[in-house]
C-alpha positions, -999 to 999 in steps of 0.1 A, spaced: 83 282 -312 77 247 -298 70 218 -323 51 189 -322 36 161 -338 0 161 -341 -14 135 -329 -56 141 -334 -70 131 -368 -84 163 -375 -47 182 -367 -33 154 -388 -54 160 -418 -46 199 -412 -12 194 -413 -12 169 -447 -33 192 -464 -14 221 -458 20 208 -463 7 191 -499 -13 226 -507 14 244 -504 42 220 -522 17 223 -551 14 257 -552 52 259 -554 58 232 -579 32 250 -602 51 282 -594 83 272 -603 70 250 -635 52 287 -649 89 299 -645 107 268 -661 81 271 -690 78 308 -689 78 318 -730 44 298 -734 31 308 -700 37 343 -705 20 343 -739 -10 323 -723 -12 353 -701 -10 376 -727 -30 363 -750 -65 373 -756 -62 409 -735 -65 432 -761 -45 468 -753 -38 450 -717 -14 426 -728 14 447 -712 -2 439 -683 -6 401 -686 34 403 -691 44 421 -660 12 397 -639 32 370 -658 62 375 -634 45 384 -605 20 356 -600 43 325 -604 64 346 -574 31 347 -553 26 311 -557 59 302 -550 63 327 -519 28 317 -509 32 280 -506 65 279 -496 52 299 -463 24 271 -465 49 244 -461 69 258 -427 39 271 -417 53 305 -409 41 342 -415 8 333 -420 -1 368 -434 21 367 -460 13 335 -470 -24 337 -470 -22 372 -488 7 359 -517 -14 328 -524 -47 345 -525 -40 371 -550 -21 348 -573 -50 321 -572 -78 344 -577 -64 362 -605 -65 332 -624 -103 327 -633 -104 371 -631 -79 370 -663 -96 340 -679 -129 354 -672 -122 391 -689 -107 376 -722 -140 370 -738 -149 404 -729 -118 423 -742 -117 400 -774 -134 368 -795 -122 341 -772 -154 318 -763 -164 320 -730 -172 280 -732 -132 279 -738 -127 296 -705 -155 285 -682 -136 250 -674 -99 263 -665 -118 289 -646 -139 262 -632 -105 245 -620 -91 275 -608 -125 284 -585 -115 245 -573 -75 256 -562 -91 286 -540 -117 266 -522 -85 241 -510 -66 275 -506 -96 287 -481 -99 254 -467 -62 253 -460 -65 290 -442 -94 283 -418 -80 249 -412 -51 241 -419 -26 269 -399 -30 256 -367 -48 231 -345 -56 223 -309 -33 242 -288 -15 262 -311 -45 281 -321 -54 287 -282 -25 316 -284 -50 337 -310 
């Protein structure tokens, strides 16, 4: 696999946005991890009889995002990446969005960290269409 440094504006802007989308996405992986009683609870909370499932989603989504943007970073295994990123990001507003239906959580209390969360998958599908490969490298498709 040959390397280079982009050198159009709009392969340079790829690149950034990429390489800090997908450093984010592992920094907020890892920090769920190093933080993980009160993110687990915050997963569990407010789901009713499908807490058990906000536990075990608790551990797998900080992976995803971690695995994810990790494969954002070197670029590599595409895939994998877009597929681990994906499903951990649009879980997010799907769990905050079913709380007020299972339980008495306010649907005003979830609206703006789903809000936030709808604002992480428009970068993550900006980031796919744009960001995985520019000029020649995307000739080889």
């Amino acid at each position: 696999m040959k390397y280079s440094i982009p050198n159009e504006p709009e392969c340079i802007a790829a690149l950034l946005m990429r390489v800090g989308f997908g450093l984010s996405l592992l920094f907020v992986g890892l920090s769920h991890y190093m933080t993980f009683e009160g993110f687990k609870g915050m997963t569990m909370d407010g789901l009713g009889a499908l807490e058990p499932l906000g536990m075990i989603w608790a551990f797998v989504m900080p992976a995803l995002m971690i695995v994810g943007g990790a494969l954002f970073v070197i670029n590599m295994y595409k895939e994998i990446a877009t597929w681990t990123a994906g499903l951990a990001l649009v879980s997010i507003p799907v769990g905050m969005l079913i709380k007020p239906i299972l339980t008495g959580v306010s649907l005003g209390d979830m609206m703006g960290p789903a809000i936030n969360a709808f604002i992480w998958i428009l970068v993550y599908v900006t980031v796919v269409k744009f960001g995985t490969c520019c000029g020649s490298s995307c000739e080889s498709k």
